[in-house]
GUNU-240379 format. One record per atom (N, C-alpha, C): residue in three letters; x, y, z. Coordinates in pm, whole numbers, padded with zeros to 5 digits, always signed. Each point is the difference from the previous one (the first is absolute). Layout:
// GUNU-240379
alaXYZ;...
***
This chain:
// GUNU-240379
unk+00888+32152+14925;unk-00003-00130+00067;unk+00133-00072-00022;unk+00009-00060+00117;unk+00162-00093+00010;unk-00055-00159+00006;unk+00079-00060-00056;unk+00068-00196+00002;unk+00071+00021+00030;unk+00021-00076+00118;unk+00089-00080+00045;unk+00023-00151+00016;unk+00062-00066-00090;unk-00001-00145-00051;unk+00109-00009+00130;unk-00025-00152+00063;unk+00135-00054+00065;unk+00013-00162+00024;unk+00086-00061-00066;unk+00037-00121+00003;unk-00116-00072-00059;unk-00076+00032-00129;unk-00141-00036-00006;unk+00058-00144-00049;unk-00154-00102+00009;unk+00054-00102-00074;unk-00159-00100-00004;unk-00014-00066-00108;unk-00113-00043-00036;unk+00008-00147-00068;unk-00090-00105+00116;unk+00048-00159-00103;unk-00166-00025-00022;unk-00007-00124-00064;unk-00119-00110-00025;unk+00058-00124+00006;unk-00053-00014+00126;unk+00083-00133+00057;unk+00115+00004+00008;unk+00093-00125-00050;unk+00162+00022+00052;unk+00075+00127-00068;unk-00111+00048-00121;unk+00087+00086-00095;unk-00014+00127+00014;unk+00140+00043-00007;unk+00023+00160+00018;unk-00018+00077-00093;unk-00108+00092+00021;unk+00018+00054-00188;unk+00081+00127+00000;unk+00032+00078+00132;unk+00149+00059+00039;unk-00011+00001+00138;unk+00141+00049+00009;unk+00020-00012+00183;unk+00089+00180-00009;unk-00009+00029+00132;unk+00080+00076+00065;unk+00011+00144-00079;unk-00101+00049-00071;unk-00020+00105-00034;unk-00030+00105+00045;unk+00081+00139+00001;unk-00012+00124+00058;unk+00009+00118-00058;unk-00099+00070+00014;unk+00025+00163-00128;unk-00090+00112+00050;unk+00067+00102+00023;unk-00062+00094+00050;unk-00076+00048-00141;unk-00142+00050-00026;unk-00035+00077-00076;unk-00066+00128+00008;unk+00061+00096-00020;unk+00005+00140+00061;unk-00113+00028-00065;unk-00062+00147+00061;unk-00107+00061-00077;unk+00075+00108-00153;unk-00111+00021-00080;unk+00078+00004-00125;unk+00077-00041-00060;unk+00035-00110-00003;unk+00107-00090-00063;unk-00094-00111-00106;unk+00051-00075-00046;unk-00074-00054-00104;unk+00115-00135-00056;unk-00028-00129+00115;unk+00065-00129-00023;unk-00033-00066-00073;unk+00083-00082-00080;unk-00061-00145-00079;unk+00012-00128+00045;unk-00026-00075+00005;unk-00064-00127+00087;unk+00078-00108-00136;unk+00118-00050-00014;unk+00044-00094-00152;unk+00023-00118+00058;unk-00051-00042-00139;unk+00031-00187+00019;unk-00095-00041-00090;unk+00067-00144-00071;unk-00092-00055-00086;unk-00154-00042+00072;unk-00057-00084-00135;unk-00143+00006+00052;unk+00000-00145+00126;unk-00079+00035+00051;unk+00009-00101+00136;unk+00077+00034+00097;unk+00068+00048+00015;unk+00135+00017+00070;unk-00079+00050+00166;unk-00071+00105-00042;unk-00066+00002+00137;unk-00085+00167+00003;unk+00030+00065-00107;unk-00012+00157-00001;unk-00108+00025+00095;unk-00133-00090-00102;unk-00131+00108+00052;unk-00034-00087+00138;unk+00069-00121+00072;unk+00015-00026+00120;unk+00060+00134+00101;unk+00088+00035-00043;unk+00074+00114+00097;unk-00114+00099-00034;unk-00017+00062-00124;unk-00138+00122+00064;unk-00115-00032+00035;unk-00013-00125-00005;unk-00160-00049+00076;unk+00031+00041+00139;unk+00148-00062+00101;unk+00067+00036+00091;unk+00007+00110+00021;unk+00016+00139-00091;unk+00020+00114+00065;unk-00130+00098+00000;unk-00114-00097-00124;unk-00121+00096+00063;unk-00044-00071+00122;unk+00030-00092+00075;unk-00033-00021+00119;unk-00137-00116-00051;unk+00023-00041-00124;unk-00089-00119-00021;unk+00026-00167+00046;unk+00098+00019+00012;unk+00088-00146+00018;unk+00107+00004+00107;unk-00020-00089+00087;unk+00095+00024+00122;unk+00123-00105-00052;unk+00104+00094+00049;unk+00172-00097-00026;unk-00025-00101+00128;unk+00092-00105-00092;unk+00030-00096+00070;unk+00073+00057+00104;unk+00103+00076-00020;unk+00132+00076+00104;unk+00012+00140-00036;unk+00003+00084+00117;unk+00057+00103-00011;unk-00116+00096-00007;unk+00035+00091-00012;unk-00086+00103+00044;unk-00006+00178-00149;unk-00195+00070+00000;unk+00034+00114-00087;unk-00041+00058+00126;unk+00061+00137-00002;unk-00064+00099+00112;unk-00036+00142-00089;unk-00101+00020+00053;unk-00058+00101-00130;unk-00007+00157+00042;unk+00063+00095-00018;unk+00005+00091+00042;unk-00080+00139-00025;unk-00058+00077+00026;unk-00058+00132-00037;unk+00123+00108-00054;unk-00008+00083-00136;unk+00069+00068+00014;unk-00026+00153+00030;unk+00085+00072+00062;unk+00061+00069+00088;unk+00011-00083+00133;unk+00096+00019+00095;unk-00051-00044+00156;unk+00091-00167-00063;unk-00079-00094-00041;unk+00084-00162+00009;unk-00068-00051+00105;unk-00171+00043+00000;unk-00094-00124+00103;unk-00035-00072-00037;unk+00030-00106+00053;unk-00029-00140-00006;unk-00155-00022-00064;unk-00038-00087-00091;unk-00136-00013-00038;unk-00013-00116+00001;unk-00115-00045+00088;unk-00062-00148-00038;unk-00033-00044-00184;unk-00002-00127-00002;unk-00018-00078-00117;unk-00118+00039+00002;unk-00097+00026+00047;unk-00140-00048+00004;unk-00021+00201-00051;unk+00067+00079+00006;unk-00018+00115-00030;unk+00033+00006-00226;unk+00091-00095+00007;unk+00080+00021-00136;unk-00122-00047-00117;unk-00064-00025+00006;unk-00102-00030-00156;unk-00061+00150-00009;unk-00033+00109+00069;unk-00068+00110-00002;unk+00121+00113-00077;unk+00100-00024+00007;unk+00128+00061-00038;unk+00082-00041-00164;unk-00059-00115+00011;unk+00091-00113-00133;unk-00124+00046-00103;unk+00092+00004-00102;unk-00069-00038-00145;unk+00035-00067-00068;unk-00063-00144-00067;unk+00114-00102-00041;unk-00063-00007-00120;unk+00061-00082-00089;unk-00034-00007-00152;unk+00101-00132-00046;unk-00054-00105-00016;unk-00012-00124-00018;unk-00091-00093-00146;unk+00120-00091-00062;unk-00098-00069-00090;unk-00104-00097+00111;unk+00032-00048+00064;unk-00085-00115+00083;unk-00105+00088+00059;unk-00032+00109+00029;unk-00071+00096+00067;unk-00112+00044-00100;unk-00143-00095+00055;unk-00134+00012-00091;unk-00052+00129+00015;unk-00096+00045-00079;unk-00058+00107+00012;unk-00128-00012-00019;unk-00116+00050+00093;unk-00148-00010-00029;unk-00088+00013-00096;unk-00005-00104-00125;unk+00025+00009-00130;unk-00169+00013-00017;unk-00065-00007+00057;unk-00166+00001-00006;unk-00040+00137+00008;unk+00093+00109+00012;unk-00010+00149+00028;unk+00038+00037-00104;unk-00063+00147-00045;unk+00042+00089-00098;unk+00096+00041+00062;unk+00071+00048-00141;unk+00115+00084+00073;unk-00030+00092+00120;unk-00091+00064-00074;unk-00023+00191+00117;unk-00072-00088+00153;unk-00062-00125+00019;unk-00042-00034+00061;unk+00147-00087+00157;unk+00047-00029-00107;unk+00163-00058+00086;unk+00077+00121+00012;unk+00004+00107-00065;unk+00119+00140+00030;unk-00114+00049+00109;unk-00121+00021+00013;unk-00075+00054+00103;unk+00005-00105+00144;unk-00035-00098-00018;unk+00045-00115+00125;unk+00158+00010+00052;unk+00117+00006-00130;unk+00128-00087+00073;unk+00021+00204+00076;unk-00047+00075-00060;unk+00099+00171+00066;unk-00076+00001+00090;unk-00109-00051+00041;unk-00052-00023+00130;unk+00110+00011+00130;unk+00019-00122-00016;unk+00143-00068+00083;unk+00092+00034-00024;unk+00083+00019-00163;unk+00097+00075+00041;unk-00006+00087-00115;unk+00020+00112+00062;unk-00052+00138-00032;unk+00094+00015-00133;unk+00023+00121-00074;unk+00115-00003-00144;unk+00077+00141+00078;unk+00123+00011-00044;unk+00052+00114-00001;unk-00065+00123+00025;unk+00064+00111+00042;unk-00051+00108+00004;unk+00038+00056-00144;unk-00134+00074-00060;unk-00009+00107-00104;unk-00042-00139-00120;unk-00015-00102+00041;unk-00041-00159-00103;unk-00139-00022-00001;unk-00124+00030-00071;unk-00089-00082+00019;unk-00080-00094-00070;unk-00093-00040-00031;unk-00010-00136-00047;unk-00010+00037-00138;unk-00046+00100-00030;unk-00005+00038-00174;unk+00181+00006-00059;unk+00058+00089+00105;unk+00173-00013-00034;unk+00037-00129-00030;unk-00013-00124+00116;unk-00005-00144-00024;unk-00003-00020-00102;unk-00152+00016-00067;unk-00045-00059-00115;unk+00064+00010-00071;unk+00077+00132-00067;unk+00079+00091-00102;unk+00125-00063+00029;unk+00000-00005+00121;unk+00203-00073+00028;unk+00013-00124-00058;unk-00108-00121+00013;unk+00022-00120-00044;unk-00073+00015-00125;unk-00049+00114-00089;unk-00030-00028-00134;unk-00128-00096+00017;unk-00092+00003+00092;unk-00078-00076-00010;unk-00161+00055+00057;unk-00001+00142-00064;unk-00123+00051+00038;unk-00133-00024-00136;unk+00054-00069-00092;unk-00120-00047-00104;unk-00062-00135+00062;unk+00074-00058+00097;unk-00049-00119+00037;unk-00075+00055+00171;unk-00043+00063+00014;unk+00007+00035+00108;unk-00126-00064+00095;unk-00137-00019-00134;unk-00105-00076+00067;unk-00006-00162-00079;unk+00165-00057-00003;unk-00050-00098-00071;unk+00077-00126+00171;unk-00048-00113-00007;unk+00026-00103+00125;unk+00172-00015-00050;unk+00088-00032+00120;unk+00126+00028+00011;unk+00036-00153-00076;unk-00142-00102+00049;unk+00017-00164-00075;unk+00067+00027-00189;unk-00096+00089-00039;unk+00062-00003-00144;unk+00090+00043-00048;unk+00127+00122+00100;unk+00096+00075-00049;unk+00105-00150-00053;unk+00081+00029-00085;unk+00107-00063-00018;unk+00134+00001+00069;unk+00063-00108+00036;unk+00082-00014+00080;unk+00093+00166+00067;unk+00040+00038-00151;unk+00060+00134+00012;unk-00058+00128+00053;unk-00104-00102-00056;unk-00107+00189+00158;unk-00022-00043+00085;unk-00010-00150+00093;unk+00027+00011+00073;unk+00116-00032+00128;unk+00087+00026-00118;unk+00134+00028+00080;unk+00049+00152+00058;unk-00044+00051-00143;unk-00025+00187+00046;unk-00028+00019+00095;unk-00192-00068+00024;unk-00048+00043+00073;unk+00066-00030+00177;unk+00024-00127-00019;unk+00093-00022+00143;unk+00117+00090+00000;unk+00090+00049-00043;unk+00050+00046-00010;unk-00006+00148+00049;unk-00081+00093-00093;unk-00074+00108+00071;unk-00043+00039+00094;unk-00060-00116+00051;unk-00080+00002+00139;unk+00115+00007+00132;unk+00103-00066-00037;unk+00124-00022+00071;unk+00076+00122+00016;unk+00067+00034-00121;unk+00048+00123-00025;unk-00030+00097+00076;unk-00131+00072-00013;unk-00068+00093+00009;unk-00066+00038+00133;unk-00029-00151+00098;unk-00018-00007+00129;unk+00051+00100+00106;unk-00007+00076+00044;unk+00063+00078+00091;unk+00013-00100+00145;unk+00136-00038-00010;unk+00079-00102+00021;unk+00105-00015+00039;unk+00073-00019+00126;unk+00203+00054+00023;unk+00065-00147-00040;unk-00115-00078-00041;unk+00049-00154-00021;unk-00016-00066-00151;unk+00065+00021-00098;unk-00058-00023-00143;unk+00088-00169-00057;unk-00047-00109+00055;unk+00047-00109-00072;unk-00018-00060-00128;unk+00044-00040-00123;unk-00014-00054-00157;unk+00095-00095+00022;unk-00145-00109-00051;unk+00066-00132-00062;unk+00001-00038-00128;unk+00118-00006-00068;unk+00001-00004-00141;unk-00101+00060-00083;unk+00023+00184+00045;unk-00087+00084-00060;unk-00068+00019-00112;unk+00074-00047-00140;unk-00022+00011-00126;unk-00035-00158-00040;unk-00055-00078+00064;unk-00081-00091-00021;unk-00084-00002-00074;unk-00020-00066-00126;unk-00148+00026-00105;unk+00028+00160-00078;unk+00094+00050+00039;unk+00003+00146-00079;unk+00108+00001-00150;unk-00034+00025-00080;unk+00069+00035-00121;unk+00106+00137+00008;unk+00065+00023-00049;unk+00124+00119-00054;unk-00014+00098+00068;unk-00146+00059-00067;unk-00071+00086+00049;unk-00052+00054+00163;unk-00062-00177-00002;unk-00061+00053+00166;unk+00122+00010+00087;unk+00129-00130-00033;unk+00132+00002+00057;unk+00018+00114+00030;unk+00029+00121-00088;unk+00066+00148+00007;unk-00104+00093+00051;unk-00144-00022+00015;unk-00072+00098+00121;unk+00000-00076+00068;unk+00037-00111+00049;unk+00019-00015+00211;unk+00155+00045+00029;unk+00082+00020-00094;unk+00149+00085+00048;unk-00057+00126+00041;unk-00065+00098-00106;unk-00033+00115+00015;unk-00105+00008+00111;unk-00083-00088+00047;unk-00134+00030+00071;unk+00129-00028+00144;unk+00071-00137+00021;unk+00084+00012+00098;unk+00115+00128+00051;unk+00056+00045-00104;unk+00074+00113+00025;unk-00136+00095+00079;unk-00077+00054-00044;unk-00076+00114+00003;unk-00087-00003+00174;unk+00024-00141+00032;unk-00089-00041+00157;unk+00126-00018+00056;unk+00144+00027-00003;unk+00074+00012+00060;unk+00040+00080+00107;unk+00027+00014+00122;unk+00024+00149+00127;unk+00057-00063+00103;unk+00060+00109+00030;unk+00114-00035+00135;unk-00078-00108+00091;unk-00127-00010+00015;unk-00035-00041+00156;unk-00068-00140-00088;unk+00021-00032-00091;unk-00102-00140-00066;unk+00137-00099-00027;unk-00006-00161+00048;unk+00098-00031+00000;unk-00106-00128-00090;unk+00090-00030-00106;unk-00042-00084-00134;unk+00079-00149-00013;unk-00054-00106+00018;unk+00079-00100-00038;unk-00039-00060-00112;unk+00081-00039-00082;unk-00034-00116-00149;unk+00025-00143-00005;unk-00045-00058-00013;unk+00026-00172-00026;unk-00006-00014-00139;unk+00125-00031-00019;unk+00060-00063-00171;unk+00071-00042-00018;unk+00017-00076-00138;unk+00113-00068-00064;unk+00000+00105-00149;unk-00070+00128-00030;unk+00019+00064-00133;unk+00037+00149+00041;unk+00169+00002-00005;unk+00052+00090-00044;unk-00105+00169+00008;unk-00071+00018-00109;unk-00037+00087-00063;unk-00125+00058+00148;unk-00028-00120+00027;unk-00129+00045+00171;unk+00062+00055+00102;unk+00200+00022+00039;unk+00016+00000+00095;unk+00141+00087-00009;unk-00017+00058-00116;unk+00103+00089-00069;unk+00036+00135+00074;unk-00124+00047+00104;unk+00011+00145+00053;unk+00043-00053+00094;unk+00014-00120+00121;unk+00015-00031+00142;unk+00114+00068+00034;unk+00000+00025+00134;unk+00179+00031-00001;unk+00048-00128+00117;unk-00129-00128+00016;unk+00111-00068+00090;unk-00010-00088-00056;unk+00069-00160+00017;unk-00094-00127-00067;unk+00035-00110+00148;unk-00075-00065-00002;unk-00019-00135+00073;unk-00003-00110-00066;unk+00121-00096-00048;unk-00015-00114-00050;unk+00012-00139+00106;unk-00113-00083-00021;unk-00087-00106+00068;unk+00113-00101-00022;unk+00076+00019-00081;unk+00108-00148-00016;unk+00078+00037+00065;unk+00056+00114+00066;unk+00114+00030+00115;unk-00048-00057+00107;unk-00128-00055+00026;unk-00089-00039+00142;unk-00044-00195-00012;unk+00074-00019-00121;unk-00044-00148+00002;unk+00124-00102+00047;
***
């Protein structure tokens, strides 16, 4: 899957929170989204999962092989996003939310929900409600679910959110490992250490 950002630009009321932004993001590539907090990050990927319409300018979303044009209204079936602001159906057991969310979007090929379990270290909790995990499981767990999505669209917003040392250094490794030519990955951050593999960056203060 292809982005194509052009002249984007996004206000609230008189205020611009950037203007005139443009970036191709190729398939397999893996951008970072920089700028302090506020500045506008998880505004622009709300914008490029096609959640939030720009004030100006235009994303055009492409299929890869070929470069056909895809409606917005096609892109949530494709995206896998992973977000602190992004709730999760906390009244469900785990196995009860991994059986509902792979419904809709399915996991990787050769991934299945027991692999899940084992990937996020969280198959002892498996019949317990997602309400009681602690912050850090369920950041995993968003996380995982994202990752692992069979997906050409993989967006993270300040991935290592709620995660310690530890969980920090398996979402590098769980990110490297869901990496492939045809999956194109964007990051939103201000920490170094989340956005260390990218090979492009997008900074939001070049657009203010």
């Amino acid at each position: 899957m292809r982005l194509d950002a052009q002249n984007l630009g996004r206000r609230y009321g008189r205020q611009w929170v950037f203007r005139g932004l443009s970036h191709a993001f190729e398939p397999g590539s893996a951008t970072a989204i920089l700028g302090p907090n506020g500045a506008g990050k998880s505004t622009l990927l709300s914008i490029l999962a096609g959640q939030l319409l720009p004030s100006e300018g235009t994303v055009r979303y492409e299929s890869a092989p070929g470069g056909k044009a895809l409606p917005v209204a096609e892109v949530p079936r494709l995206l896998a996003y992973c977000a602190p602001y992004l709730e999760l159906p906390e009244d469900f057991t785990l196995l009860e939310l991994l059986a509902f969310h792979t419904r809709l979007k399915p996991l990787r090929p050769g991934v299945s929900i027991t692999d899940l379990l084992e990937i996020m270290y969280l198959h002892k909790a498996r019949h317990q409600a997602v309400r009681t995990f602690s912050s850090g499981m369920k950041q995993r767990l968003k996380l995982g679910l994202a990752l692992y999505a069979a997906t050409p669209l993989l967006l993270l917003d300040e991935p290592t959110t709620n995660l310690d040392a530890q969980g920090a250094a398996w979402y590098l490794e769980h990110v490297a490992r869901v990496r492939d030519p045809s999956r194109l990955v964007v990051v939103s951050s201000n920490v170094p250490a989340e956005y260390g593999f990218c090979d492009a960056q997008v900074r939001i203060t070049d657009f203010q």
